[in-house]
The first five atom37 places (N, CA, C, CB, O) and aatype in JSON, in Angstrom:
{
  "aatype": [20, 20, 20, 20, 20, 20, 20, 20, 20, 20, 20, 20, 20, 20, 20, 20, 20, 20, 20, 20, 20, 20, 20, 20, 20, 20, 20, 20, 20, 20, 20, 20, 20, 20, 20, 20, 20, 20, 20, 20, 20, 20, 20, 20, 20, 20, 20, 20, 20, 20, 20, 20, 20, 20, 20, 20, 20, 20, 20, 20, 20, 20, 20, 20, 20, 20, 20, 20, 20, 20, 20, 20, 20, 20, 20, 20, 20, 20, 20, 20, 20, 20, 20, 20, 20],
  "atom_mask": [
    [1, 1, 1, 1, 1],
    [1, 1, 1, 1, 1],
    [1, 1, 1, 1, 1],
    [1, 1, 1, 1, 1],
    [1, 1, 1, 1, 1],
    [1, 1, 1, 1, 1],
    [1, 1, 1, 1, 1],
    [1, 1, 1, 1, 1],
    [1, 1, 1, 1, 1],
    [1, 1, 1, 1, 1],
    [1, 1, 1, 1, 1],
    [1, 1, 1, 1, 1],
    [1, 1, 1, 1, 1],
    [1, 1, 1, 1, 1],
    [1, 1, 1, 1, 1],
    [1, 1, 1, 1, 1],
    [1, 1, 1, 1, 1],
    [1, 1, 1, 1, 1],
    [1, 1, 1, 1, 1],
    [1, 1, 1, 1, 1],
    [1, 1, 1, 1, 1],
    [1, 1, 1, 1, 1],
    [1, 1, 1, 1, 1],
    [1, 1, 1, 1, 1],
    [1, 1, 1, 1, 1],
    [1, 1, 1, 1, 1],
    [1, 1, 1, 1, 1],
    [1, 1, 1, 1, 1],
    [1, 1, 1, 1, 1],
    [1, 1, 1, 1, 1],
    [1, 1, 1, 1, 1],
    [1, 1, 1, 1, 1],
    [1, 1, 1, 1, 1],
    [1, 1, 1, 1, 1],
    [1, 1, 1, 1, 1],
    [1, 1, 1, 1, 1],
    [1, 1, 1, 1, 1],
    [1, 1, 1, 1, 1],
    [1, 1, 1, 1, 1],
    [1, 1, 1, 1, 1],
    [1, 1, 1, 1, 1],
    [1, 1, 1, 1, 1],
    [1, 1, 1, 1, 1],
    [1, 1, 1, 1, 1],
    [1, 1, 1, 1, 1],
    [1, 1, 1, 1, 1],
    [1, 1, 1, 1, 1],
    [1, 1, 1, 1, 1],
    [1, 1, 1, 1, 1],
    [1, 1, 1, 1, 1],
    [1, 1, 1, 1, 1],
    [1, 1, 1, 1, 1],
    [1, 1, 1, 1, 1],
    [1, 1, 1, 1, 1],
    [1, 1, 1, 1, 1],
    [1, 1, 1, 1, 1],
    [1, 1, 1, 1, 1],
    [1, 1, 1, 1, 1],
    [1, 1, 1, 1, 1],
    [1, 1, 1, 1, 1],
    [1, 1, 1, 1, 1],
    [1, 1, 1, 1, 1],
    [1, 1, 1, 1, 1],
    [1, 1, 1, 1, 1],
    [1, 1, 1, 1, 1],
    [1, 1, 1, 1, 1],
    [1, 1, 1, 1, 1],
    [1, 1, 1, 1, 1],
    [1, 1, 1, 1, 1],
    [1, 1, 1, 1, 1],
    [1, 1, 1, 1, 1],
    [1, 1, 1, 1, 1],
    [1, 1, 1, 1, 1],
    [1, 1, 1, 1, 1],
    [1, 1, 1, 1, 1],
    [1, 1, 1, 1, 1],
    [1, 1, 1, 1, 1],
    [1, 1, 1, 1, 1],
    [1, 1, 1, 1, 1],
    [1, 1, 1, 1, 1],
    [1, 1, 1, 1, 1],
    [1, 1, 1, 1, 1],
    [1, 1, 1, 1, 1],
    [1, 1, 1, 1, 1],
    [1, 1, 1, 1, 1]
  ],
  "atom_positions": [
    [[0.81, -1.19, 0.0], [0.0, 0.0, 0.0], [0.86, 1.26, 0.0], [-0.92, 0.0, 1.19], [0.54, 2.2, -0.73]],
    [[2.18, 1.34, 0.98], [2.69, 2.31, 0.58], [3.17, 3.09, -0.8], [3.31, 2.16, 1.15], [3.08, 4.25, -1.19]],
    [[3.97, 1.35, -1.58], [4.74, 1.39, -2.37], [3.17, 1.96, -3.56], [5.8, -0.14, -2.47], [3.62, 2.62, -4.5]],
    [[2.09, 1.86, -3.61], [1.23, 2.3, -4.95], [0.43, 3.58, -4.33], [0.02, 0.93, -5.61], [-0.28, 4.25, -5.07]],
    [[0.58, 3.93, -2.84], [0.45, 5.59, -2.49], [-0.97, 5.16, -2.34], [0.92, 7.05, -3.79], [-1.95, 5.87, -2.58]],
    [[-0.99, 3.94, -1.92], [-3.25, 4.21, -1.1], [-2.82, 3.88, 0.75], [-5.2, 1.88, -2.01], [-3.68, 3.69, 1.61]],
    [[-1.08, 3.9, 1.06], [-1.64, 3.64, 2.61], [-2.09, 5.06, 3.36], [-0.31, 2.88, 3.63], [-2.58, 5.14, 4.49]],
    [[-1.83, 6.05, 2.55], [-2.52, 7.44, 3.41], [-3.97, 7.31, 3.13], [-1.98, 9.14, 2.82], [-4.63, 7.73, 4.08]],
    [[-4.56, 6.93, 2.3], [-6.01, 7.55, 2.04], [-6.56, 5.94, 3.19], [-6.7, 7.73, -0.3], [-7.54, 6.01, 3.93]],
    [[-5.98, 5.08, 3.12], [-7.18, 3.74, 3.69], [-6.61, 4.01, 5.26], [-6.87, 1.55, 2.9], [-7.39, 3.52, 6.08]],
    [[-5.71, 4.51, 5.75], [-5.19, 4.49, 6.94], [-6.28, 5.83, 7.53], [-3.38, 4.7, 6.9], [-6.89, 5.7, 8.59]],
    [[-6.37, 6.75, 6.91], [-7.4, 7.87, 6.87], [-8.43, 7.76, 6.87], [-7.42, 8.53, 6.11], [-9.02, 8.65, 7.48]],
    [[-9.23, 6.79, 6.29], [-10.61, 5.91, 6.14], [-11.0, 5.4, 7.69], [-10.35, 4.4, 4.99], [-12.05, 5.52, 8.32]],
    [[-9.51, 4.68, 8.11], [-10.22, 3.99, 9.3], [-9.92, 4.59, 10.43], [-9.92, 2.59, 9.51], [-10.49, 4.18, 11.43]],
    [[-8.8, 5.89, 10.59], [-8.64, 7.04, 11.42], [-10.43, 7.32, 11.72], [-7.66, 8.44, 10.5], [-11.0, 7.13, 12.8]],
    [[-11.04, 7.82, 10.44], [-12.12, 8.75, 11.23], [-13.38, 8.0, 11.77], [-12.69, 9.92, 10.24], [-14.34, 8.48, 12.37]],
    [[-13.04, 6.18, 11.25], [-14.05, 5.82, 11.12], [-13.7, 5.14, 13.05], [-14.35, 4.88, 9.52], [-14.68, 5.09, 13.79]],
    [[-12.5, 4.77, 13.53], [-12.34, 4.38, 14.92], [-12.04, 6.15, 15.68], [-10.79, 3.03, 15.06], [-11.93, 6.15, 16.9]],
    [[-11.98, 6.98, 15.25], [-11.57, 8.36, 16.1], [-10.92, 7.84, 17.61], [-13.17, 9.47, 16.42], [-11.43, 7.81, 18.73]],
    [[-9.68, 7.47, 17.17], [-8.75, 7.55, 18.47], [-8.64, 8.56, 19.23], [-7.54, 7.39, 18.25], [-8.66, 9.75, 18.92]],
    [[-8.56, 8.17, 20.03], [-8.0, 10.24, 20.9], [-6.86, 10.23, 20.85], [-8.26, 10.83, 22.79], [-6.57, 11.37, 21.24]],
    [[-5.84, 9.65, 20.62], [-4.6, 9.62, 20.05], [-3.46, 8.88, 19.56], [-4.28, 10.02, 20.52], [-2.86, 8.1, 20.29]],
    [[-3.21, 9.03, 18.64], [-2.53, 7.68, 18.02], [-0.75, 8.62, 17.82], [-3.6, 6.97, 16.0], [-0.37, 9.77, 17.61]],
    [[-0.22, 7.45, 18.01], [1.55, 7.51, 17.72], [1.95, 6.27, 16.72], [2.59, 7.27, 19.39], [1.78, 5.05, 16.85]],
    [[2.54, 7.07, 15.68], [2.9, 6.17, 14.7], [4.49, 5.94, 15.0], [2.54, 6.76, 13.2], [5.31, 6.84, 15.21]],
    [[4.75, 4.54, 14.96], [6.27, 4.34, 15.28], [6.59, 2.59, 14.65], [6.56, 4.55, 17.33], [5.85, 1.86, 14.0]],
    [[7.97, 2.36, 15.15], [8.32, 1.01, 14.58], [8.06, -0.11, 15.76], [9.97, 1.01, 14.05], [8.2, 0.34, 16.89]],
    [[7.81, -1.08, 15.69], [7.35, -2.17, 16.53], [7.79, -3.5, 15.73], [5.69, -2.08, 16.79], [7.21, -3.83, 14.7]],
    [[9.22, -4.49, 16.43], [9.13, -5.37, 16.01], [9.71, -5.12, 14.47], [7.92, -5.79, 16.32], [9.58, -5.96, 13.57]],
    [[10.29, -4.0, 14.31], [10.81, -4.02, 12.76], [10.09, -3.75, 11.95], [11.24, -5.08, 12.25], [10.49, -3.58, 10.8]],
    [[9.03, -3.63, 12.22], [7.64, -2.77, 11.39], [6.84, -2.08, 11.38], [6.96, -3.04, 11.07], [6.1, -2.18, 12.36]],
    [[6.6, -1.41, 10.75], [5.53, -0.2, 10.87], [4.74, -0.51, 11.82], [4.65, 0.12, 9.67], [4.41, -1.69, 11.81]],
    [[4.22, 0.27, 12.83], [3.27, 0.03, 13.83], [2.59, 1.82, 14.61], [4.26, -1.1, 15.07], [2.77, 2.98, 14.23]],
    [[1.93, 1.32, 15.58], [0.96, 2.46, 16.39], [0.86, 1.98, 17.33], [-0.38, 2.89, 16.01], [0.88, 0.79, 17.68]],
    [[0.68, 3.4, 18.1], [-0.09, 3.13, 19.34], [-1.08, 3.85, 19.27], [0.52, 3.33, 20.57], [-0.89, 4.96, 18.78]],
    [[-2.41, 3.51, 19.69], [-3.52, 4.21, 19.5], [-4.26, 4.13, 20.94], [-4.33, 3.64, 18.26], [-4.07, 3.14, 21.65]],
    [[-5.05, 5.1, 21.32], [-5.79, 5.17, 23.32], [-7.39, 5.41, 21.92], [-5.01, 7.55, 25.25], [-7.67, 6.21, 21.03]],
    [[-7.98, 4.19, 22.52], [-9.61, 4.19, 22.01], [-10.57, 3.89, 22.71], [-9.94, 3.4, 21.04], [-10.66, 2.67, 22.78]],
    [[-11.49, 4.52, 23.38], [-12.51, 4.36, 24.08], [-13.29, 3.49, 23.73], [-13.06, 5.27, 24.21], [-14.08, 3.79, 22.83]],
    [[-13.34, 2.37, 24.19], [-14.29, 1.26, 23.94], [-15.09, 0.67, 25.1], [-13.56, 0.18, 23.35], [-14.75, -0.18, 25.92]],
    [[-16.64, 1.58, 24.89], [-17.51, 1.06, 26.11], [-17.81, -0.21, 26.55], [-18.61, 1.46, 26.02], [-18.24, -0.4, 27.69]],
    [[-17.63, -1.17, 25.71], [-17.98, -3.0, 26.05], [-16.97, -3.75, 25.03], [-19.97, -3.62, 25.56], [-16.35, -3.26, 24.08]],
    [[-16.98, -4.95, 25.47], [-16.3, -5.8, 24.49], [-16.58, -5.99, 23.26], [-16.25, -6.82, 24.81], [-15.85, -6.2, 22.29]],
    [[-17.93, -5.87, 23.38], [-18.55, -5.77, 21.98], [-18.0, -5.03, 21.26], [-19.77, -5.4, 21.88], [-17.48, -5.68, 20.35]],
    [[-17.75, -3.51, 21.12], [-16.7, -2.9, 19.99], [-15.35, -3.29, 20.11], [-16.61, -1.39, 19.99], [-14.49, -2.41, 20.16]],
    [[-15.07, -4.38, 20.16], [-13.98, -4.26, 20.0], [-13.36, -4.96, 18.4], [-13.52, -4.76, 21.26], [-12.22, -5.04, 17.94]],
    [[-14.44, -5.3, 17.97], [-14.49, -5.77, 16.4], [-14.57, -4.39, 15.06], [-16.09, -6.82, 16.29], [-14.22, -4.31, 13.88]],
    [[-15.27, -3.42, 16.08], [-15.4, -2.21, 15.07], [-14.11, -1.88, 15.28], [-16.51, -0.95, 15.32], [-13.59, -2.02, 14.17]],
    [[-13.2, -1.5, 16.12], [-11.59, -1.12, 16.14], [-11.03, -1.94, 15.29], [-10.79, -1.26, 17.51], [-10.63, -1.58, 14.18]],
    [[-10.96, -2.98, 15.68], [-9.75, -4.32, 14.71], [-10.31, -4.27, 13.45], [-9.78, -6.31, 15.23], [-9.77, -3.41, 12.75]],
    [[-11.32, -4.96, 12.84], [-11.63, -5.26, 11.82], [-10.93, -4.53, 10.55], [-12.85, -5.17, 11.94], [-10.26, -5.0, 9.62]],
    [[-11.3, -3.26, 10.84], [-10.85, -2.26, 10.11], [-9.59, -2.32, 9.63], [-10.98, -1.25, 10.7], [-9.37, -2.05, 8.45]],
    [[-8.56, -2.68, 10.52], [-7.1, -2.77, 10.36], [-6.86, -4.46, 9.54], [-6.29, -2.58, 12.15], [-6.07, -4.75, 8.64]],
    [[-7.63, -5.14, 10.09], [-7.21, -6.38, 9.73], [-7.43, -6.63, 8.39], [-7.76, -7.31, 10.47], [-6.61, -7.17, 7.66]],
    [[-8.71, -6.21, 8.01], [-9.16, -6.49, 6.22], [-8.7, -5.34, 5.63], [-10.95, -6.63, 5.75], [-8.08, -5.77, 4.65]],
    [[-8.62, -4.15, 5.61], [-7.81, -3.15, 4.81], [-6.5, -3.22, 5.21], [-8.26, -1.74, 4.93], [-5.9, -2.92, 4.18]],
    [[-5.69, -3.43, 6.06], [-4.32, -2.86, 5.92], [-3.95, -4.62, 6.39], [-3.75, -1.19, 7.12], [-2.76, -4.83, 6.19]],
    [[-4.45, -5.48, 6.76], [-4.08, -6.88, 7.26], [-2.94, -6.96, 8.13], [-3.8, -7.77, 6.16], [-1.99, -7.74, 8.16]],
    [[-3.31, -5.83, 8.95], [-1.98, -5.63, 10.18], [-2.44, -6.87, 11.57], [-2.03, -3.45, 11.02], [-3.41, -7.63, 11.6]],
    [[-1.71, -6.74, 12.25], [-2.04, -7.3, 13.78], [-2.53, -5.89, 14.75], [-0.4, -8.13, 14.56], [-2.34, -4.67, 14.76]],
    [[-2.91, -6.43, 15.16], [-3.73, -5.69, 16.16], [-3.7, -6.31, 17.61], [-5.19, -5.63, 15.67], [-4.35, -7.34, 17.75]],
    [[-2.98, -5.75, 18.82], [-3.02, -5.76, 20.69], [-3.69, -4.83, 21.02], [-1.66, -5.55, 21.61], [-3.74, -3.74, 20.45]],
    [[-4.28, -5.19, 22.01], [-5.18, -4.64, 22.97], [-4.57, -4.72, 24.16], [-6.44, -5.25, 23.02], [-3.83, -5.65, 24.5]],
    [[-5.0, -3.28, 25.13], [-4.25, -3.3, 26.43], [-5.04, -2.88, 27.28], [-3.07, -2.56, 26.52], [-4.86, -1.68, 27.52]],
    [[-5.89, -3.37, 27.88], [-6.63, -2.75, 28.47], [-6.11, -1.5, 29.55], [-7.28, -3.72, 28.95], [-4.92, -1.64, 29.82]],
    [[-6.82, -0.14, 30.33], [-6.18, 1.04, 30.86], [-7.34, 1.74, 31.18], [-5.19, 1.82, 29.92], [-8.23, 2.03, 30.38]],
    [[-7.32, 2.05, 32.62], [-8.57, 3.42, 33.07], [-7.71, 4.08, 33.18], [-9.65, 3.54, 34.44], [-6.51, 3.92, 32.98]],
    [[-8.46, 5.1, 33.59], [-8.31, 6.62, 34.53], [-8.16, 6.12, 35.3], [-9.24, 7.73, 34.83], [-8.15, 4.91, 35.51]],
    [[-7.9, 7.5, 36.3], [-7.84, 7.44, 38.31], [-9.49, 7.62, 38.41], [-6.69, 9.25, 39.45], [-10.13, 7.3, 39.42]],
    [[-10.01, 8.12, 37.32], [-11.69, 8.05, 38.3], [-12.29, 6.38, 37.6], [-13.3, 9.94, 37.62], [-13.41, 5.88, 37.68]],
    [[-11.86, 6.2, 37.38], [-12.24, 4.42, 36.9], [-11.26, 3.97, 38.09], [-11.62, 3.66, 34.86], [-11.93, 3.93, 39.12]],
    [[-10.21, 3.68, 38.29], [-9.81, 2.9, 39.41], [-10.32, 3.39, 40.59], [-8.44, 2.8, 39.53], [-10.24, 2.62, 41.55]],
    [[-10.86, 4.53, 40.78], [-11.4, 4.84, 42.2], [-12.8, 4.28, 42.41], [-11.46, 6.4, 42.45], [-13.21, 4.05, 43.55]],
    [[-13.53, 4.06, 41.33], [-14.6, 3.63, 41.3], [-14.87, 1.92, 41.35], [-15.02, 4.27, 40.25], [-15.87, 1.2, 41.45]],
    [[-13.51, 1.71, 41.24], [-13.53, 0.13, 40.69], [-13.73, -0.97, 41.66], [-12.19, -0.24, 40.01], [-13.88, -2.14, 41.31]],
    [[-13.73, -0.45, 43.21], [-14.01, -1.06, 44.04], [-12.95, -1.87, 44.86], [-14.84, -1.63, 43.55], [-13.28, -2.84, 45.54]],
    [[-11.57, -1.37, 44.76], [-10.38, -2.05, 44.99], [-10.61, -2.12, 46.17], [-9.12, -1.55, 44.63], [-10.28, -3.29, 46.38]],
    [[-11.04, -1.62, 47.4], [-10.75, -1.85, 48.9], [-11.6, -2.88, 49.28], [-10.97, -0.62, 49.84], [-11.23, -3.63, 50.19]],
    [[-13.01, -3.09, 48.59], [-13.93, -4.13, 48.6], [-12.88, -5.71, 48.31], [-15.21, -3.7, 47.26], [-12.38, -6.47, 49.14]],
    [[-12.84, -5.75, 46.84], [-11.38, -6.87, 46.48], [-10.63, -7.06, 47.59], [-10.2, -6.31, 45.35], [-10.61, -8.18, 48.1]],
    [[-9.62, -5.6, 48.36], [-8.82, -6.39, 48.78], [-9.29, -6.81, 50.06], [-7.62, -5.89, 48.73], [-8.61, -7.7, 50.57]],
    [[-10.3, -6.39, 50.74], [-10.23, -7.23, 52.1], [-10.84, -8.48, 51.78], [-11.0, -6.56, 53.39], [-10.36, -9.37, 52.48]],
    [[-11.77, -8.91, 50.95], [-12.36, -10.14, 50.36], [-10.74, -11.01, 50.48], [-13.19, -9.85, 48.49], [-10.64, -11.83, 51.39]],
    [[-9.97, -10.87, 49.89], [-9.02, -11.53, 49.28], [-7.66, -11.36, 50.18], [-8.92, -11.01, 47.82], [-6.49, -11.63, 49.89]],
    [[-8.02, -11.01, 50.97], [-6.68, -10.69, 51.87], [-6.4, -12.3, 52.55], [-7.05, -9.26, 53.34], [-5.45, -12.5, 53.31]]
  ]
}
């Protein structure tokens, strides 16, 4: 895709169509790669993120899951830890 000049326009396609809140383009593993932070309310989207990458650009795709401090404050950690202490 680079080498025939369509990886800007399909990489652009699926930019607006996942709207990251921010993506870093860098090398990973010797190859072109990203990091991208995407808000994904359930597991369920998590096919609208990938897909996109996998059938147009046929990249790999990791997932990492990551809150906020108001998601870990909410998350109930002091409940967990005395359960589990």
């Amino acid at each position: 895709m680079v080498r025939n000049g369509t990886a800007g326009a399909a990489s652009g396609k699926i930019l607006e169509d996942v709207k990251p809140e921010v993506i870093y383009f860098s090398e990973q593993d010797g190859k072109r790669g990203a990091i991208m932070v995407v808000d994904i309310a359930s597991p369920s989207g998590v096919p609208a993120v990938a897909e996109p990458f996998f059938l147009t650009l046929n990249a790999s795709v990791k997932f990492r899951v990551a809150m906020t401090p108001e998601d870990l404050m909410a998350s109930g950690l002091e409940e967990i830890a005395k359960k589990y202490q």
